[in-house]
matplotlib code that plots the C-alpha trace (Angstrom):
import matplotlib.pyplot as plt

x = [-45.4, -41.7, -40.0, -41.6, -38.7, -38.5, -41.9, -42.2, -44.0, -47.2, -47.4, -46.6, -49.3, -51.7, -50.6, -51.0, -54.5, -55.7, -54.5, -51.4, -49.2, -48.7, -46.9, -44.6, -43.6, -42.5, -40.4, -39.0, -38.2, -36.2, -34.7, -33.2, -32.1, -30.1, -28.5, -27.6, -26.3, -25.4, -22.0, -20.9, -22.4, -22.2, -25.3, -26.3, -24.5, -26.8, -30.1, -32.6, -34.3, -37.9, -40.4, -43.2, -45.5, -45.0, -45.5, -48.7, -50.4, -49.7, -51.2, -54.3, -54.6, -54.3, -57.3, -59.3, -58.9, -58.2, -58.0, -58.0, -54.7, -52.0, -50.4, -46.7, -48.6, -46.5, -43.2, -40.1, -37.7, -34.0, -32.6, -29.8, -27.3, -27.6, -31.7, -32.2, -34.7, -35.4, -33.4, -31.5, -27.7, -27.2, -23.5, -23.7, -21.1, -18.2, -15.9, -17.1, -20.9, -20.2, -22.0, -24.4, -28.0, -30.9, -33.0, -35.7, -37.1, -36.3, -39.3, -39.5, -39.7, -42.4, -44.3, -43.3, -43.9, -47.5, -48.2, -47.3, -43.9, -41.6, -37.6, -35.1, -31.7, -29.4, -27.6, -24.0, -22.5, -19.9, -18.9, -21.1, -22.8, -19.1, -18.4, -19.8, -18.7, -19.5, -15.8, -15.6, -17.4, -15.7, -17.1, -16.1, -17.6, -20.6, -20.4, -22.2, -25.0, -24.6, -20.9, -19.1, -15.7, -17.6, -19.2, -22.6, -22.1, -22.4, -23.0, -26.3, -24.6, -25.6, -29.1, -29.1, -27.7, -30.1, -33.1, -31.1, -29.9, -33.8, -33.2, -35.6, -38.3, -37.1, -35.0, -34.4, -31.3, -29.7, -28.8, -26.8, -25.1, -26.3, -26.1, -29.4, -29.4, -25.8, -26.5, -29.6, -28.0, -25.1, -27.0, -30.0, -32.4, -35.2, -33.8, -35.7, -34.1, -37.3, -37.4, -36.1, -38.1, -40.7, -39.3, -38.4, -34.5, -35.5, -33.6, -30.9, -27.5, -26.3, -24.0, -24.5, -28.3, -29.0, -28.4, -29.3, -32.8, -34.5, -35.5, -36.4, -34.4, -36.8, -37.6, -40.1, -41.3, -44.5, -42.6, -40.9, -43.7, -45.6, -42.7, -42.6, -46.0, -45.8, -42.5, -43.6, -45.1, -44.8, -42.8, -42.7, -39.6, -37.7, -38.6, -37.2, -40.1, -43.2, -46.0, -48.9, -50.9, -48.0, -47.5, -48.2, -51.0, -49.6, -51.6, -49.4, -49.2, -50.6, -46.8, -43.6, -41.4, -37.8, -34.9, -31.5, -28.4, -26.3, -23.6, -22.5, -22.4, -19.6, -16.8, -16.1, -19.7, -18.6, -19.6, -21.9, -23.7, -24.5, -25.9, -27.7, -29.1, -29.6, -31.5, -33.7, -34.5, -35.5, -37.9, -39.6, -40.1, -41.6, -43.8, -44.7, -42.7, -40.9, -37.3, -36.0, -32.1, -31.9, -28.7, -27.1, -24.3, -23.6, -23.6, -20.4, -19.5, -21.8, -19.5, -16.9, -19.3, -21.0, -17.3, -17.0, -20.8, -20.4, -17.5, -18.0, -21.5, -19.6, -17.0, -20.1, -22.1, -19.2, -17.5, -20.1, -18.5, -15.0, -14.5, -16.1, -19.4, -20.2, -18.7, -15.8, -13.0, -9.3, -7.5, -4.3, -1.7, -3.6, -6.7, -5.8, -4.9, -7.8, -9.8, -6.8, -6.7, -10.4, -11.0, -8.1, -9.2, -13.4, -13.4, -11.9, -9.5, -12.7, -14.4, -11.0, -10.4, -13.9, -13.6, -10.4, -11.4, -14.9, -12.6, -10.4, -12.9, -15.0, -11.7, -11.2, -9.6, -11.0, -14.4, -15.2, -13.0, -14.7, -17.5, -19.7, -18.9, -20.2, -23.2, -23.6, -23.6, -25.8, -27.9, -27.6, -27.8, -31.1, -32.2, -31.2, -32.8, -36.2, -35.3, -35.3, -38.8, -40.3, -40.0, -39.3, -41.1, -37.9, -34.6, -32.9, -29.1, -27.0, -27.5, -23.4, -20.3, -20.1, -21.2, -20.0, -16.4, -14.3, -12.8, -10.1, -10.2, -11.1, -8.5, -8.0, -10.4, -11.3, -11.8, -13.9, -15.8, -16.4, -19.1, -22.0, -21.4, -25.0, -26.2, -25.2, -27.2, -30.4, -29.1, -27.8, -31.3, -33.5, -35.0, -36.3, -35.0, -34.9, -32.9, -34.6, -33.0, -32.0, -30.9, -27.1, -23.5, -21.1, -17.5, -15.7, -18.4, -20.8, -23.9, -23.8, -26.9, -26.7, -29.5, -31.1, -31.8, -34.4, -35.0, -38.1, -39.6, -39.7, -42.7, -42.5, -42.3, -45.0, -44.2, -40.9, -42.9, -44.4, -41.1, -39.6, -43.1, -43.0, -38.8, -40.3, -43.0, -40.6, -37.8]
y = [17.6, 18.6, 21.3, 24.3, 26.2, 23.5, 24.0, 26.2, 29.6, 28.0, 25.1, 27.6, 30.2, 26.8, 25.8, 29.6, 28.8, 26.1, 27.0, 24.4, 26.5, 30.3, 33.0, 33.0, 29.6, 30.0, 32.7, 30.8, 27.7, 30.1, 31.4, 29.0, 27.0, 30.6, 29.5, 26.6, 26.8, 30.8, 30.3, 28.2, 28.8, 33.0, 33.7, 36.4, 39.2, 40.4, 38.2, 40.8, 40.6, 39.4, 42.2, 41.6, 44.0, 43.1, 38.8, 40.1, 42.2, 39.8, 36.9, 39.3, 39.7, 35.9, 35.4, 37.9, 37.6, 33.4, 33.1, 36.4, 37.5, 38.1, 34.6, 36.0, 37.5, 36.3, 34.9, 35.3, 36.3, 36.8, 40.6, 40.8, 43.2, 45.8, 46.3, 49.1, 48.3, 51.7, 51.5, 49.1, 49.0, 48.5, 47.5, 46.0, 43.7, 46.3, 48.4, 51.4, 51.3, 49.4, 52.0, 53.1, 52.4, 53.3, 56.1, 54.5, 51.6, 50.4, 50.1, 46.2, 46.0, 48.5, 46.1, 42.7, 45.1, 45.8, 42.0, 41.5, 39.7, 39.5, 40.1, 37.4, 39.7, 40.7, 38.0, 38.0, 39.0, 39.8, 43.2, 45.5, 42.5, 42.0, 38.6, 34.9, 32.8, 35.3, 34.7, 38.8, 39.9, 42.1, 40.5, 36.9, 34.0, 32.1, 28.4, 26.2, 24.5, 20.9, 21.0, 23.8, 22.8, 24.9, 27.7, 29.0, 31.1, 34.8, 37.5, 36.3, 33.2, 34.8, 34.5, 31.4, 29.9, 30.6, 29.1, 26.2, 25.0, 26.9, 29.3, 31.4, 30.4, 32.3, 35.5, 38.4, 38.9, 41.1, 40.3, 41.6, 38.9, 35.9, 36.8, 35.2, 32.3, 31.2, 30.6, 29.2, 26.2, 25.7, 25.6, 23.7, 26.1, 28.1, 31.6, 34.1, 37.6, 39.4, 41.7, 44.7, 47.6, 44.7, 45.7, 49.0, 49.3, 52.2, 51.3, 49.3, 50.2, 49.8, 48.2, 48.5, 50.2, 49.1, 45.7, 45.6, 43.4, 42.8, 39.3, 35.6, 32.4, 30.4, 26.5, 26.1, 27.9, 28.7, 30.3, 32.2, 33.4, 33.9, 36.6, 38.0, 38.9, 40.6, 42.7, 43.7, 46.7, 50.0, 52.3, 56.7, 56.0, 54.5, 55.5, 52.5, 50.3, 49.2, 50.6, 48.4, 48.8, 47.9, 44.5, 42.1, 39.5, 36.1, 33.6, 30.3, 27.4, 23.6, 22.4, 24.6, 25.1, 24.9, 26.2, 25.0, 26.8, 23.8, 25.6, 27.1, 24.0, 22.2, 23.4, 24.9, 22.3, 19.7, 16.2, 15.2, 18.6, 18.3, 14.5, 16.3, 18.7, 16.6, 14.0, 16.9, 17.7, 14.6, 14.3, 17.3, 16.2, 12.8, 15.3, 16.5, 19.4, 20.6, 20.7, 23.3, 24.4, 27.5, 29.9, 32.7, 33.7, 37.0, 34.8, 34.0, 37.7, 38.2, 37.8, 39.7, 42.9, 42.2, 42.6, 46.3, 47.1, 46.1, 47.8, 51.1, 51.5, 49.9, 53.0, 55.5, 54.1, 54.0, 57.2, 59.0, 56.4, 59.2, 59.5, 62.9, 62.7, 59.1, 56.3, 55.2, 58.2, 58.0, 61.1, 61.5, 65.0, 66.2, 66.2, 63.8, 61.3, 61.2, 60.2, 57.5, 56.3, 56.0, 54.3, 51.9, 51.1, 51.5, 48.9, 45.1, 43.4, 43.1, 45.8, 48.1, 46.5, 46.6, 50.3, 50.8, 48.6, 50.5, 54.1, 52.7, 51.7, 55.1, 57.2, 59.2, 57.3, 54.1, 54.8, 54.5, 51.4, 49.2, 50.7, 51.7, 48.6, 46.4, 48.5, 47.8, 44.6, 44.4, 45.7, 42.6, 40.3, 41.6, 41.5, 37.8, 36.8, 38.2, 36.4, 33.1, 33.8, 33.9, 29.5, 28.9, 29.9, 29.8, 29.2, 26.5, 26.5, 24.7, 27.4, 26.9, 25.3, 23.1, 22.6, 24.7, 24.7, 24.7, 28.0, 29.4, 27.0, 30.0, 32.6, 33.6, 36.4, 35.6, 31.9, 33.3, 35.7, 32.5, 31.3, 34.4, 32.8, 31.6, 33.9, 37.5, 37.4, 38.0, 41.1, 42.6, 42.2, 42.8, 39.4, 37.1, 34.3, 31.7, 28.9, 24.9, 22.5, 19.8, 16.7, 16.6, 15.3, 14.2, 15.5, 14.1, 11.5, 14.6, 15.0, 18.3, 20.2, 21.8, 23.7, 24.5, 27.9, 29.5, 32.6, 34.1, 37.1, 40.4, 40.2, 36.6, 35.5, 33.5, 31.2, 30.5, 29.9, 27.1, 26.1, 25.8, 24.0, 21.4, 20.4, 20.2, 17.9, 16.1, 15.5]
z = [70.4, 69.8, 72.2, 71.9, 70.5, 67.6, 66.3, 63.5, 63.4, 61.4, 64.1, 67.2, 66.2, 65.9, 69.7, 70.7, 69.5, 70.5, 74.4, 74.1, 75.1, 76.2, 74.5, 77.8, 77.2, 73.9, 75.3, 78.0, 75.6, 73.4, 75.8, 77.6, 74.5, 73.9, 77.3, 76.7, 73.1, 72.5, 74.7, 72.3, 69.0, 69.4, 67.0, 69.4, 69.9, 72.6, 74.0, 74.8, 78.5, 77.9, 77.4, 80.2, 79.1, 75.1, 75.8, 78.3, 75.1, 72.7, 74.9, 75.3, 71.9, 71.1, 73.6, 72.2, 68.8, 67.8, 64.4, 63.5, 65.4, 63.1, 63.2, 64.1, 67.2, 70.3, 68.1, 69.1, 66.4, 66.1, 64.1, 62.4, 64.0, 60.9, 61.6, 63.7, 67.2, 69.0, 71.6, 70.7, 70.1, 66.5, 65.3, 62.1, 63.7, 63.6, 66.2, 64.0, 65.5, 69.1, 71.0, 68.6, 69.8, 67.1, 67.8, 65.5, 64.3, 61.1, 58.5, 59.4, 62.6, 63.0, 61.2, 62.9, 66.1, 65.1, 64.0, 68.1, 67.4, 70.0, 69.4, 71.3, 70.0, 67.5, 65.7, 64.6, 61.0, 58.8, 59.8, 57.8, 56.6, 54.0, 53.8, 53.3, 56.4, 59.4, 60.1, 59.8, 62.5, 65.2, 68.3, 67.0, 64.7, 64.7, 64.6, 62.3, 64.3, 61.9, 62.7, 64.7, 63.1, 60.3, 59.1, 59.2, 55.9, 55.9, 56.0, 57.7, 59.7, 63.2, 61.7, 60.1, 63.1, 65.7, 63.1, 62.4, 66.5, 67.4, 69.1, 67.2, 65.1, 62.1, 62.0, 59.8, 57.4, 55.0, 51.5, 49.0, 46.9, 48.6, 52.3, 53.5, 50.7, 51.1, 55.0, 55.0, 52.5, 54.7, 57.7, 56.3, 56.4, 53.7, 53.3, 50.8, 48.8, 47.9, 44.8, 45.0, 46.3, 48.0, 51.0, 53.0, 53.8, 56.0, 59.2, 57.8, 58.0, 54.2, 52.5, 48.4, 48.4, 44.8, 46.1, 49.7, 50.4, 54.2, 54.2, 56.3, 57.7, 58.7, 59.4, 56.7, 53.3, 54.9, 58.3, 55.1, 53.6, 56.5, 57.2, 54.2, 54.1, 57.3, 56.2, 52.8, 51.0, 49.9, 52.7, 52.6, 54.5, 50.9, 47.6, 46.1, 47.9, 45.0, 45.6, 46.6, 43.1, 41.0, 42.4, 40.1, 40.7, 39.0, 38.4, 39.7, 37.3, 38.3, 37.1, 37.3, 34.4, 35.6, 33.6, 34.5, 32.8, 32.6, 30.6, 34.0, 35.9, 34.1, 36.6, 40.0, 42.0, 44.0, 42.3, 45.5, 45.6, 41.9, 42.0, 44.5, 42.9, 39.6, 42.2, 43.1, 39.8, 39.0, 41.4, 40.7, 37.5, 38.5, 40.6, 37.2, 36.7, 33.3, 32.8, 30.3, 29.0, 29.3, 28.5, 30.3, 28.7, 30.6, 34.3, 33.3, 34.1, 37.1, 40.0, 38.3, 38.1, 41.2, 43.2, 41.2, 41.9, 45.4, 46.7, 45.2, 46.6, 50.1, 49.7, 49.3, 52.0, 54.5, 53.9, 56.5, 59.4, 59.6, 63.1, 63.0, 62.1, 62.8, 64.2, 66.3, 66.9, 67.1, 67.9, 65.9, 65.7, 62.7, 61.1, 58.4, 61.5, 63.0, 59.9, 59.3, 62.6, 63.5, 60.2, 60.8, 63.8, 63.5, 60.1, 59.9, 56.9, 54.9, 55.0, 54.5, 51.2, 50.2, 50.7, 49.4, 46.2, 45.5, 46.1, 43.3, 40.6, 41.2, 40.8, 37.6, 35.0, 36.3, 36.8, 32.9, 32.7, 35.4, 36.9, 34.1, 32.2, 35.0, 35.1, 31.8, 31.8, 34.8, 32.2, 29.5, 32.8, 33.7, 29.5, 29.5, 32.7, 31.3, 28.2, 30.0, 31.7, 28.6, 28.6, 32.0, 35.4, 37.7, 37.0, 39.1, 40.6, 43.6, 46.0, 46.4, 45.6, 48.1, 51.5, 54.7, 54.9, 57.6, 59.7, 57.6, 54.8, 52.7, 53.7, 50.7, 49.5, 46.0, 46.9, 49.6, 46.8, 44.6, 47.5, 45.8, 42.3, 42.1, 43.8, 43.2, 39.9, 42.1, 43.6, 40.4, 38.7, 41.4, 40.8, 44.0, 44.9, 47.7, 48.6, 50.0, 51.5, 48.9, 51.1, 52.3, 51.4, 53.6, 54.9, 57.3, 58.2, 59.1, 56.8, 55.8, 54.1, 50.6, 49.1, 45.8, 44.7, 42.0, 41.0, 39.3, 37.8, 39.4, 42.3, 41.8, 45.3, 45.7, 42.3, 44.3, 47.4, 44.9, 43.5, 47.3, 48.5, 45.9, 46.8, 50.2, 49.2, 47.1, 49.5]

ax = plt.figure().add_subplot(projection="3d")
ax.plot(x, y, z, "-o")
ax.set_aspect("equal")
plt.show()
């Protein structure tokens, strides 16, 4: 058998089982892989001292129940720094929140708490979860497991990275343009955005809230549906979660239709990761799956209105953090400079021009000439993705550009912003979407993994659990 903190959560909770190992060990195997590796790699921002009584009840329950024990009973998991844990500091990565601890638990991990999971720490980020290389974070960046001269992606990369070097067996994450997907490529990982409103945002500190989605890194699409399952549902806490009786029962087809919007690949992939991705294809279809052409005219357009969306929803969000209500506190001569100076001081580069940027387009006089029109077209986005469904199952892009770049290669912002081009469509309809490892390239003489994404319906989740199953079975 591999090292216990390699196995996946489907093959642990089967060695739980079967009496191959204890719920203790799995602990202990994490944990000391954390000690070993975390120094280097900094995908914790804090490794949580082991819970006694919490590994103890989840063993009992193991024993007494077998099969029927919830089968993330006794996993260890890694948070993201932005999901509150009662008692917990939360600090969404940022100077703003460095000695905020969470008087509650977020919506999540109430439920991963009463499956019996078990919570290593909180993983690193791009400070209030803006960016897409976890290069942003206050408290320093994470490394790329695959080749620390690299990134891990963002603004998950804390998260990504302790899946991909185990030492977790899958994780939680954020997203909001791409911010568990992106990651989960460039660390070679599955990483899954659910639809909209199929899971709470209670207890997460937020960055856009139309866009904002709780979801898993983890080694496997069954590790990522496993956790899905377990986060899901409707929650009192949000109003924006689906209720139970609305979710859609699909019935999954014995062959996938796959669209593929070529039009938008012509420019801007790299020429490895699209033989890639065309070799991935190819094999799907030799599994017997269906290409289809499909066109998206409006994609075109996505990132632009995404990065108008975005930041004004950032500027709302973050206006509570002033130094007086919430949040870090600078005391200046007047009143006026102690909002400037804790602000200054509380928020990073990124996150002040995401603020300053989403103040701009919500102004009067700009508001009707950028805002609304990107909400509009977020509209015609969302019109021509359902168009597509109507001949294709999923819809099939490189998850990225290229592979994980190296530290400061992209220090200019909008090359930086380019990284969410395939993947801020899912945010700005509410769609699902997940991204699979698709094989790797190679830079430098380092083999470097790239993923493929799809997207599906609303409350599609489990036809891209069959999309992501049958690249694995392909590969």
């Amino acid at each position: 058998m591999a090292k216990l903190n390699e196995l996946t959560i489907e093959e642990a909770a089967r060695a739980l089982r079967a009496r191959e190992c204890t719920v203790r060990e799995l602990w202990d195997a994490c944990s000391k892989a954390i000690e070993e590796k975390n120094p280097e790699l900094n995908a914790y921002l804090e490794v949580f001292a082991a819970d006694d009584a919490a590994i103890a009840a989840a063993q009992k329950r193991i024993d007494s129940e077998g099969e029927n024990a919830p089968l993330l009973c006794g996993i260890p998991l890694a948070i993201k720094d932005n999901i509150l844990i009662e008692g917990k500091i939360a600090s969404a990565a940022s100077k703003m929140l460095e000695n905020y601890r969470a008087t509650y638990d977020a919506t999540v991990i109430s439920k991963l708490k009463a499956q019996g999971a078990l919570f290593l720490g909180r993983t690193n980020m791009d400070e209030f979860a803006m960016g897409s290389s976890t290069e942003h974070s206050a408290y320093g960046k994470t490394l790329n497991p695959i080749d620390t001269s690299r990134v891990p992606g963002g603004s998950s990369g804390g998260s990504a990275a302790a899946v991909a070097a185990h030492l977790a067996f899958a994780a939680l994450g954020s997203d909001t343009g791409g911010s568990i997907r992106q990651p989960a490529a460039l660390t070679g990982i599955v990483g899954l955005k659910p639809t909209y409103g199929a899971v709470s945002r209670s207890g997460l500190i937020a960055m856009g809230s139309s866009l904002d989605q709780i979801g898993p890194l983890a080694k496997s699409v069954e590790d990522a549906r496993i956790l899905y399952e377990a986060i899901r549902g409707k929650d009192v806490l949000d109003a924006t979660t689906i209720p139970d009786g609305l979710y859609e029962a699909r019935e999954l087809p014995q062959s996938l239709r796959i669209g593929v919007p070529r039009h938008l690949l012509m420019e801007g992939v790299s020429a490895d990761v699209l033989a890639a991705f065309e070799a991935t294809l190819a094999k799907l279809t030799e599994a017997g799956h269906t290409l289809i052409d499909i066109e998206l005219p409006t994609s075109a357009h996505a990132l632009a209105a995404y990065y108008i969306i975005m930041p004004a929803e950032v500027s709302t969000n973050l206006a509570r953090l002033d130094g007086i209500r919430y949040g870090h506190t600078a005391r200046g001569e007047t009143l006026l400079d102690d909002y400037i100076d804790s602000r200054t001081e509380g928020f990073g580069e990124e996150t002040r021009r995401r603020v300053l940027l989403g103040t701009f387009v919500l102004s009067s006089g700009y508001i009707d000439a950028y805002y609304r029109k990107a909400d509009a077209a977020r509209v015609v986005l969302r019109r021509e993705y359902d168009k597509a469904f109507e001949s294709c199952d999923v819809i099939a892009f490189p998850t990225t550009l290229s592979p994980a770049f190296k530290f400061g290669e992209k220090s200019d912002p909008l090359s930086m912003y380019l990284e969410d081009i395939f993947t801020v469509t899912a945010n700005l309809t509410g769609m699902p979407a997940i991204s699979i490892p698709m094989g790797t390239v190679n830079r430098d003489g380092t083999a470097l993994p790239v993923g493929i994404h799809f997207t599906a319906p609303h409350q599609a989740e489990q036809v891209l659990f069959a999309a992501g199953s049958a690249v694995q079975e392909a590969q």
